[in-house]
Backbone atoms as SQL, in Angstrom:
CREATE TABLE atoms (id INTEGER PRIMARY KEY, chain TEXT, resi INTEGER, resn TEXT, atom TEXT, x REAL, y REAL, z REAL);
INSERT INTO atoms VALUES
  (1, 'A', 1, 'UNK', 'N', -34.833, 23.845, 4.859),
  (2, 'A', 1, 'UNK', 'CA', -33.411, 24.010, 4.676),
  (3, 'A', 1, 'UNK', 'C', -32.764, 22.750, 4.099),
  (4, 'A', 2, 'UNK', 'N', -33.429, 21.306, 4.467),
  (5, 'A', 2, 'UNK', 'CA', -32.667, 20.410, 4.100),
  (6, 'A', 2, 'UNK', 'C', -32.938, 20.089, 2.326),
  (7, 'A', 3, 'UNK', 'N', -34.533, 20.250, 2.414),
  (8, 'A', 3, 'UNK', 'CA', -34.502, 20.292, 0.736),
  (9, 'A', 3, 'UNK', 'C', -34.268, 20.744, 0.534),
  (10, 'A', 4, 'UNK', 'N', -33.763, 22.593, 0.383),
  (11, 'A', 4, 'UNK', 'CA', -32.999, 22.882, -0.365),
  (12, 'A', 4, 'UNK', 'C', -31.581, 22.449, -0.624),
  (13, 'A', 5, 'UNK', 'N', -30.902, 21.550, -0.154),
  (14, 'A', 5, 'UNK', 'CA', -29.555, 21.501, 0.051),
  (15, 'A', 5, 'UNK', 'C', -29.395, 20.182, -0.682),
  (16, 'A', 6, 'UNK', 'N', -30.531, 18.957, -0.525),
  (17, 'A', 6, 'UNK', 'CA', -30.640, 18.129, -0.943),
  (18, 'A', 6, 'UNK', 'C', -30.451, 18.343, -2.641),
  (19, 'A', 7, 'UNK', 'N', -31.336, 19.702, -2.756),
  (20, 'A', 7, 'UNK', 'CA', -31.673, 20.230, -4.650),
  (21, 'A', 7, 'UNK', 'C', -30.414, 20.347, -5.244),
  (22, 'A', 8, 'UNK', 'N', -29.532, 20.815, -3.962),
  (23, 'A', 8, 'UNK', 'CA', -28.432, 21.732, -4.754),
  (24, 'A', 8, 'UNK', 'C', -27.457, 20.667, -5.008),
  (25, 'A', 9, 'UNK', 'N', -27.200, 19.495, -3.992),
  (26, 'A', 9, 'UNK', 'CA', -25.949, 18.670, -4.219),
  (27, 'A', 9, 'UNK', 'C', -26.550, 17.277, -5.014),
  (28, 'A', 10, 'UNK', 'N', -28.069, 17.403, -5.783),
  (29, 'A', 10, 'UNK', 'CA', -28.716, 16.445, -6.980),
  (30, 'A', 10, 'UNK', 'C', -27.638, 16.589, -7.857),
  (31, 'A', 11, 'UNK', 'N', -27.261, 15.067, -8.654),
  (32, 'A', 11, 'UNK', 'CA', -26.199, 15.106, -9.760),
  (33, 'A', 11, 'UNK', 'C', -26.941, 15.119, -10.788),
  (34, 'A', 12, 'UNK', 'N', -26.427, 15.267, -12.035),
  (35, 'A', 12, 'UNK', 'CA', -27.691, 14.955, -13.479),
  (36, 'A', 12, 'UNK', 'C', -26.954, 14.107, -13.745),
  (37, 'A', 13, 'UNK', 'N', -27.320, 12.952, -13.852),
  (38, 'A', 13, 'UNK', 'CA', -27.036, 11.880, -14.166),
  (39, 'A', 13, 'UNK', 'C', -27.695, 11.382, -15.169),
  (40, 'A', 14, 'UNK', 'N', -27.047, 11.309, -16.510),
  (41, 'A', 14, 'UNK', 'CA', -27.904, 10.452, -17.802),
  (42, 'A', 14, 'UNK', 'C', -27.423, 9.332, -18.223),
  (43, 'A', 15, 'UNK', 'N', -27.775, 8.977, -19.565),
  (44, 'A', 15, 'UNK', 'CA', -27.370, 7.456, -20.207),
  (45, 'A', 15, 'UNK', 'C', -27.326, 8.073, -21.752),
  (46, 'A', 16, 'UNK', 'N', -26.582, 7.462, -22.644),
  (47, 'A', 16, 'UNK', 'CA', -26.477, 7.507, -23.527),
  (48, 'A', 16, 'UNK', 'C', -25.934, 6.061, -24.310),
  (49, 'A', 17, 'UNK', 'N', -26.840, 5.784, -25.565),
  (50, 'A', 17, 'UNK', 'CA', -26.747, 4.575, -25.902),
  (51, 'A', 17, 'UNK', 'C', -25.770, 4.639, -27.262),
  (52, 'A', 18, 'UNK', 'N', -24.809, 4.293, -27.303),
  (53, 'A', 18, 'UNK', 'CA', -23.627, 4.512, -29.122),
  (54, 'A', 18, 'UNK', 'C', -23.393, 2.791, -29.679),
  (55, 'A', 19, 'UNK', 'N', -23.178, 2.920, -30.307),
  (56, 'A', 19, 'UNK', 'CA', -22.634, 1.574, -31.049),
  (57, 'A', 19, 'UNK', 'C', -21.059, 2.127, -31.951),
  (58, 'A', 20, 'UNK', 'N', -20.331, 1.067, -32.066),
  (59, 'A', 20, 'UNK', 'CA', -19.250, 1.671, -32.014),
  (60, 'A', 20, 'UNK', 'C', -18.392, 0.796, -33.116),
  (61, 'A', 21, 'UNK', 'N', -17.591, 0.995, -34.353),
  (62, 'A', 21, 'UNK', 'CA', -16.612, 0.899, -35.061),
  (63, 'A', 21, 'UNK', 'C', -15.088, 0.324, -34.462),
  (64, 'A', 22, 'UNK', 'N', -14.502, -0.503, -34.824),
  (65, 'A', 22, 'UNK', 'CA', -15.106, -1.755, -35.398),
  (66, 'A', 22, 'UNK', 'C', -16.168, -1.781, -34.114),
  (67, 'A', 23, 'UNK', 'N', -17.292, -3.099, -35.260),
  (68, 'A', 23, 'UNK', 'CA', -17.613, -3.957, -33.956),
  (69, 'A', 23, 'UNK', 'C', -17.322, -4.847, -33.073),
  (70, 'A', 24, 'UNK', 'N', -17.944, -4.917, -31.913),
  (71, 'A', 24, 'UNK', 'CA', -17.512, -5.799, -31.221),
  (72, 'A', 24, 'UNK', 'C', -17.631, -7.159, -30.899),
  (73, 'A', 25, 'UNK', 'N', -17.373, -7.942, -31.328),
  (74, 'A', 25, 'UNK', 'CA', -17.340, -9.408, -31.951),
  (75, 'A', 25, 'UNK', 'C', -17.068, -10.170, -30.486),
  (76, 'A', 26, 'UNK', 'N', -16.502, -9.599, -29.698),
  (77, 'A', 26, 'UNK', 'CA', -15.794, -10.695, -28.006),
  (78, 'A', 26, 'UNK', 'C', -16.323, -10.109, -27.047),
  (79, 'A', 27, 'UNK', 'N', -15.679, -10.736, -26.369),
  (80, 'A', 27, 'UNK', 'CA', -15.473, -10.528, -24.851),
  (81, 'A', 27, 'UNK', 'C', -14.278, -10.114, -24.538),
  (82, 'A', 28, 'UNK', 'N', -13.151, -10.110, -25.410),
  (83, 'A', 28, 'UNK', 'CA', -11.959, -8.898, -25.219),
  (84, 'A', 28, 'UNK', 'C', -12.419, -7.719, -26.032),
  (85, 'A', 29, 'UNK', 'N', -13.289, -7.687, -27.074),
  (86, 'A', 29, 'UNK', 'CA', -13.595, -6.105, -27.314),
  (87, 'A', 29, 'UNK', 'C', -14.286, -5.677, -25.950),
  (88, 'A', 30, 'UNK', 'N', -15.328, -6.172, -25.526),
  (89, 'A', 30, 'UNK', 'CA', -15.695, -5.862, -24.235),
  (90, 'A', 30, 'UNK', 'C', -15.342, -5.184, -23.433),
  (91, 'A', 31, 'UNK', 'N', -14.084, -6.047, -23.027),
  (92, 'A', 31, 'UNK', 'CA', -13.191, -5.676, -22.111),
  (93, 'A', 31, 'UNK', 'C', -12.460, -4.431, -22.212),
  (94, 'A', 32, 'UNK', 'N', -12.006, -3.854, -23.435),
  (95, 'A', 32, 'UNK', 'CA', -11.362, -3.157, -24.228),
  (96, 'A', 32, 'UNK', 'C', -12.044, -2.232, -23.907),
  (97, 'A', 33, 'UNK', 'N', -13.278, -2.078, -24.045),
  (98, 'A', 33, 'UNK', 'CA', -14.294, -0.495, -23.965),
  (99, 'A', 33, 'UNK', 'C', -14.031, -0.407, -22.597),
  (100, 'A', 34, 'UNK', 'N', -14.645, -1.140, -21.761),
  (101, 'A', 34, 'UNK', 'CA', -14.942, -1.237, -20.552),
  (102, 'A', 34, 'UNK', 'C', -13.480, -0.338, -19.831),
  (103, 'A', 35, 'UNK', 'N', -12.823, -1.040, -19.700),
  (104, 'A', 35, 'UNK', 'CA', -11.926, -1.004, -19.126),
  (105, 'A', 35, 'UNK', 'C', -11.104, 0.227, -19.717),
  (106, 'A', 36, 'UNK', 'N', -11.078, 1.287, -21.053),
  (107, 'A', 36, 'UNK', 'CA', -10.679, 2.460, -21.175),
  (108, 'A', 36, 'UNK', 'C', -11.487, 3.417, -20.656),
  (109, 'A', 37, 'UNK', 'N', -13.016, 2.976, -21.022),
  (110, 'A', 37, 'UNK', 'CA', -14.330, 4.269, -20.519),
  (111, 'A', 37, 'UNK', 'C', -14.488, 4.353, -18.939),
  (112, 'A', 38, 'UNK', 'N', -13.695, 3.453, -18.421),
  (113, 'A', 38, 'UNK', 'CA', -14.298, 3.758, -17.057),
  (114, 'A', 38, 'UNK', 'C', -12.754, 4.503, -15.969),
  (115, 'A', 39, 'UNK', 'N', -12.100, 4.860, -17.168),
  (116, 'A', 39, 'UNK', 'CA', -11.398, 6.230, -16.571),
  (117, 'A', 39, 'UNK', 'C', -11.750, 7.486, -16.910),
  (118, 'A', 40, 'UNK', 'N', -12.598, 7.785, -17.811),
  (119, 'A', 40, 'UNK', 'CA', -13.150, 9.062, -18.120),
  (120, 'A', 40, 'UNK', 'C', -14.138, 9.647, -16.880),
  (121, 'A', 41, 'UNK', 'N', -13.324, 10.766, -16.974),
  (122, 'A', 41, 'UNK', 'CA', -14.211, 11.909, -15.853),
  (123, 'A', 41, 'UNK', 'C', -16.030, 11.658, -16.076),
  (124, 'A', 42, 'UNK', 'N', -16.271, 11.339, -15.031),
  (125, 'A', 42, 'UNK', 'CA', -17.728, 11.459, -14.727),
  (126, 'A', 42, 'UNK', 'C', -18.412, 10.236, -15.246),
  (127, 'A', 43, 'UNK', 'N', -18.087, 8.850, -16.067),
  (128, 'A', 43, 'UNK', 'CA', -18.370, 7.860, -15.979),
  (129, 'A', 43, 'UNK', 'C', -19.071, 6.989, -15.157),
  (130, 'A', 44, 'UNK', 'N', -20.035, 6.848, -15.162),
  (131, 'A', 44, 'UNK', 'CA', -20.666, 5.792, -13.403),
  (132, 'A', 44, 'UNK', 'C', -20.209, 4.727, -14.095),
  (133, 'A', 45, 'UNK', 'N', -21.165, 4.325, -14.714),
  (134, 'A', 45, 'UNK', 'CA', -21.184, 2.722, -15.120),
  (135, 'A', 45, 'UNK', 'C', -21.416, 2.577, -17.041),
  (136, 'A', 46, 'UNK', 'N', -20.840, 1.570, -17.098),
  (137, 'A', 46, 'UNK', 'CA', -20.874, 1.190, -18.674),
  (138, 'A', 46, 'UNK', 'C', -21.109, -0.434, -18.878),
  (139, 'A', 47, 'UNK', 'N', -22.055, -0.611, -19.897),
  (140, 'A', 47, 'UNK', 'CA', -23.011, -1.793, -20.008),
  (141, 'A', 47, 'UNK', 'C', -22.597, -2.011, -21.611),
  (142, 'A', 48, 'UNK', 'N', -21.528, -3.450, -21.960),
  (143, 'A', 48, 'UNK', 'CA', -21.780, -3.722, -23.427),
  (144, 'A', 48, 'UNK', 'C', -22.569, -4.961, -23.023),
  (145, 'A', 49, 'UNK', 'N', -23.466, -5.002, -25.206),
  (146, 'A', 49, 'UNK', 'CA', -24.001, -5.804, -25.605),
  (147, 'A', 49, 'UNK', 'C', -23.764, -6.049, -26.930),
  (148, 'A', 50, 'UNK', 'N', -23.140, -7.470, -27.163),
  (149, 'A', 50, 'UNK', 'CA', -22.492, -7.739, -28.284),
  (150, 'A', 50, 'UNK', 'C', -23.602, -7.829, -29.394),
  (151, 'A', 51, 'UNK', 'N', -24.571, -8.771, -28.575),
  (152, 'A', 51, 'UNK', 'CA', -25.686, -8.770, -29.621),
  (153, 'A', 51, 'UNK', 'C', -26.581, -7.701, -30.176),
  (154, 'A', 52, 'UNK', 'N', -26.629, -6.369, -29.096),
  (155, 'A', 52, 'UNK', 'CA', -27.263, -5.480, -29.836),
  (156, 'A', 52, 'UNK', 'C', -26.160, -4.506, -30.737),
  (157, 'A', 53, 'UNK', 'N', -24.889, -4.905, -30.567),
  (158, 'A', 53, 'UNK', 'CA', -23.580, -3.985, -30.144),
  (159, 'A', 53, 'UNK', 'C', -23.833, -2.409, -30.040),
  (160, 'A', 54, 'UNK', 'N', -23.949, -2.973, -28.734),
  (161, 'A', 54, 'UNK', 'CA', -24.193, -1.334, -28.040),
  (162, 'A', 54, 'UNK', 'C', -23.529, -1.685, -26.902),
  (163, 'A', 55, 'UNK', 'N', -23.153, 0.289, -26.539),
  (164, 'A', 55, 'UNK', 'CA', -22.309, 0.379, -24.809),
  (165, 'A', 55, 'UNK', 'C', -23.688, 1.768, -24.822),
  (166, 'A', 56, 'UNK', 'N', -23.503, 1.135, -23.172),
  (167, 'A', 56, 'UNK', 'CA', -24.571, 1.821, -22.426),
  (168, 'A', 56, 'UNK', 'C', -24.131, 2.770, -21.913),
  (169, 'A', 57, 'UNK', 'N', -23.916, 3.551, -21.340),
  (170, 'A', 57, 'UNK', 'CA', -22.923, 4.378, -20.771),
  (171, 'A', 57, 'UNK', 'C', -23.755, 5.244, -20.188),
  (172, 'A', 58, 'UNK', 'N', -23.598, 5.281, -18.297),
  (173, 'A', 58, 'UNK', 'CA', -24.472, 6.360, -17.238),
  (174, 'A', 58, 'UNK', 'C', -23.445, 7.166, -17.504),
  (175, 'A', 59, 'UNK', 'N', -23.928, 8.409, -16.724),
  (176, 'A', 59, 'UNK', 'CA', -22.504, 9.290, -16.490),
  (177, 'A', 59, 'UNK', 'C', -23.245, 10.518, -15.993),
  (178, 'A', 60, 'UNK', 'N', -22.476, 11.570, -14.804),
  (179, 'A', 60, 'UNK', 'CA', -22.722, 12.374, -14.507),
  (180, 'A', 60, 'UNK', 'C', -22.539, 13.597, -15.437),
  (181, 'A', 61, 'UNK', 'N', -23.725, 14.199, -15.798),
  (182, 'A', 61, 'UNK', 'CA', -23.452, 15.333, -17.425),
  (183, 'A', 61, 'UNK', 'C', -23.285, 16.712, -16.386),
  (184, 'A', 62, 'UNK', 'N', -22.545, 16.955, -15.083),
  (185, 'A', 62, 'UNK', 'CA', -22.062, 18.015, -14.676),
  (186, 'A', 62, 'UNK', 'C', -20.757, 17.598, -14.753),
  (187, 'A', 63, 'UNK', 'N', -19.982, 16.586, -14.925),
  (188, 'A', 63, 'UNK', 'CA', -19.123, 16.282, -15.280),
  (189, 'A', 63, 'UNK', 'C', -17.967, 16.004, -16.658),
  (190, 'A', 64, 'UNK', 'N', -19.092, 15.585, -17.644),
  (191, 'A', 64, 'UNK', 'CA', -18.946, 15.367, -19.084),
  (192, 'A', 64, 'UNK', 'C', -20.256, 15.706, -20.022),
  (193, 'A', 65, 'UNK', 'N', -19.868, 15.140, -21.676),
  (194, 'A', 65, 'UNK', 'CA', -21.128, 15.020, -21.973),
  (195, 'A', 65, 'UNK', 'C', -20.842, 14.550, -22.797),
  (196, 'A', 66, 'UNK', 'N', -22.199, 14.281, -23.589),
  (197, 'A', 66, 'UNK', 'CA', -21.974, 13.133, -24.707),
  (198, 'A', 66, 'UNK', 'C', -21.076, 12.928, -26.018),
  (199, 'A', 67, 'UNK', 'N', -20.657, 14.551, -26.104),
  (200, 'A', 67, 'UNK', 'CA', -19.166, 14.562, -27.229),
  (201, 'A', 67, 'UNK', 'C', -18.030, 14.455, -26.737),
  (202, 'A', 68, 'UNK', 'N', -17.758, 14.434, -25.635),
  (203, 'A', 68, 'UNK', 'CA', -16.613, 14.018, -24.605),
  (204, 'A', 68, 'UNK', 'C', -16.665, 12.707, -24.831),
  (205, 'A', 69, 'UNK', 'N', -17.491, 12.391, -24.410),
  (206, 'A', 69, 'UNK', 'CA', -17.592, 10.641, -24.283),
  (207, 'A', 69, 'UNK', 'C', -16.947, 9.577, -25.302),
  (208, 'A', 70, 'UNK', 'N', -18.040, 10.277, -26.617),
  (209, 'A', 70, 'UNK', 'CA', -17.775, 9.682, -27.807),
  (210, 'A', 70, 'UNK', 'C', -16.429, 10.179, -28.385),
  (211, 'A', 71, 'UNK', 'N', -15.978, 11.196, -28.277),
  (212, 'A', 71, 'UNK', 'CA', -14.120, 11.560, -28.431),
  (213, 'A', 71, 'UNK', 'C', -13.682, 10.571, -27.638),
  (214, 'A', 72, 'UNK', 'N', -13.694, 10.372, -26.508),
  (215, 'A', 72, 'UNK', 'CA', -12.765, 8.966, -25.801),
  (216, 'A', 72, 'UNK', 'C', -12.567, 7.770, -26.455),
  (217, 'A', 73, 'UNK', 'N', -13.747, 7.204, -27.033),
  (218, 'A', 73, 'UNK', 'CA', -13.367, 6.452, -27.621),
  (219, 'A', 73, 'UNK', 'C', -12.188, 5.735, -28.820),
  (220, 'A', 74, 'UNK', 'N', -11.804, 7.307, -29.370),
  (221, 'A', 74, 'UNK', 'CA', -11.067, 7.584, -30.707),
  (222, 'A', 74, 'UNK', 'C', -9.340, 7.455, -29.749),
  (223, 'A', 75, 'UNK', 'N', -9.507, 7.195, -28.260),
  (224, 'A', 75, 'UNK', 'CA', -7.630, 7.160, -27.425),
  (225, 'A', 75, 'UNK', 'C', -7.689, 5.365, -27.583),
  (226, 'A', 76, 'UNK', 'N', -8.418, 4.502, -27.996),
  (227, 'A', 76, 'UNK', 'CA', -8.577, 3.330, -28.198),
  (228, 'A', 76, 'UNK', 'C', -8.903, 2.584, -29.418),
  (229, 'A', 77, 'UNK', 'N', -8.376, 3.509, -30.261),
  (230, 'A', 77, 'UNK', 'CA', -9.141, 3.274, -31.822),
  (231, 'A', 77, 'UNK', 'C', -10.615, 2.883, -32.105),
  (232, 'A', 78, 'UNK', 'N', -11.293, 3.063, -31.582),
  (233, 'A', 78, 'UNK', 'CA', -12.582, 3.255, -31.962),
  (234, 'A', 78, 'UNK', 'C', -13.306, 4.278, -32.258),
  (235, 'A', 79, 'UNK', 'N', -14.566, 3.846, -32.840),
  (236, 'A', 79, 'UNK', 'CA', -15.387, 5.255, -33.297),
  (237, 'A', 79, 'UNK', 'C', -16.288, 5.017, -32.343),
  (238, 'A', 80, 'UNK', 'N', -17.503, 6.027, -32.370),
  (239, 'A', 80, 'UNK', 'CA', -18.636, 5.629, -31.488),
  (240, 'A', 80, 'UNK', 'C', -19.800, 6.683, -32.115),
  (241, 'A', 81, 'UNK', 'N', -20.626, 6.432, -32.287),
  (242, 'A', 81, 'UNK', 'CA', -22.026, 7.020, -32.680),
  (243, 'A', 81, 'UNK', 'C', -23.211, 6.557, -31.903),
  (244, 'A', 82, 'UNK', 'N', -23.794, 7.990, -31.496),
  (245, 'A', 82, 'UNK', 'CA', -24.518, 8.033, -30.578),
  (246, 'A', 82, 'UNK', 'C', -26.135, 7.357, -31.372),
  (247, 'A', 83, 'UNK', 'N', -26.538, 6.469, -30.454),
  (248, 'A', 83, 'UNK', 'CA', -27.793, 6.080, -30.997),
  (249, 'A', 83, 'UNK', 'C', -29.296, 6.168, -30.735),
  (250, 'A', 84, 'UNK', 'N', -30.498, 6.902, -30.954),
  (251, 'A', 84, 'UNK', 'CA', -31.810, 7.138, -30.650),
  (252, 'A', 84, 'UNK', 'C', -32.500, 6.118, -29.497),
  (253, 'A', 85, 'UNK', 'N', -32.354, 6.207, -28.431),
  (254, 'A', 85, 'UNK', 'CA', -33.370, 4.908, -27.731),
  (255, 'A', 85, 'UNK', 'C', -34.261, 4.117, -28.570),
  (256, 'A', 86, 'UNK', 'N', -35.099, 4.882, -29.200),
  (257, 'A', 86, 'UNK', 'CA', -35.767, 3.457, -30.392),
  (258, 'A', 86, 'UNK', 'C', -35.060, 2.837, -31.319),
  (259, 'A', 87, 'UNK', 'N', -34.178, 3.325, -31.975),
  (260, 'A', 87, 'UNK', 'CA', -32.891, 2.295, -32.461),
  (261, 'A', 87, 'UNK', 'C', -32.880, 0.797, -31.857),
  (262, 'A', 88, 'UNK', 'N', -32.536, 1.379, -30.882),
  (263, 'A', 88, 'UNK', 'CA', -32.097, 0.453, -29.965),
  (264, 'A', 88, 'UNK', 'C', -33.472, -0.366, -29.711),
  (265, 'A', 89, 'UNK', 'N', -34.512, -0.540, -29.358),
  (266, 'A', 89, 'UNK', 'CA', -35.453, -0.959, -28.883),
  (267, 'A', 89, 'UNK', 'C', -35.963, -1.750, -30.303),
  (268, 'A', 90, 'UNK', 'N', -36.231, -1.171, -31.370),
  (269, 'A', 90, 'UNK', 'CA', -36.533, -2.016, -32.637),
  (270, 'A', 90, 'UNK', 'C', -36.033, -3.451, -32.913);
């Protein structure tokens, strides 16, 4: 009984990696993402990196999903394009 109950209240929780228009050159662009994306519904956590310029972004996908996400960005003038994990890793 308890695993089943355990199954049912599992979140899907993913990551999705974007790089984003302009780039982000600071630590107030940083701030800037950070601090708009982490009012969006279903957001856990968000990770920039200037040097790869990428935002990391967890998020519960019973909550949102990844064209939600990347539309948020556009209430802050930015763009965002979603990027391949090996992108990123190259």
């Amino acid at each position: 009984m308890l695993l089943m109950a355990a199954v049912t209240m599992a979140k899907d929780i993913k990551t999705v990696v974007v790089t984003t228009e302009p780039q982000m050159h600071c630590e107030s662009c940083e701030k800037k993402i950070k601090n708009n994306l982490r009012f969006e519904k279903g957001v856990k956590k968000i990770e920039t990196n200037i040097e790869t310029q990428t935002v990391t972004i967890t998020y519960d996908a019973d909550k949102t999903t990844v064209e939600k996400l990347l539309k948020s960005f556009e209430k802050f003038n930015y763009k965002a394009r979603k990027l391949e994990v090996n992108t990123v890793l190259d």
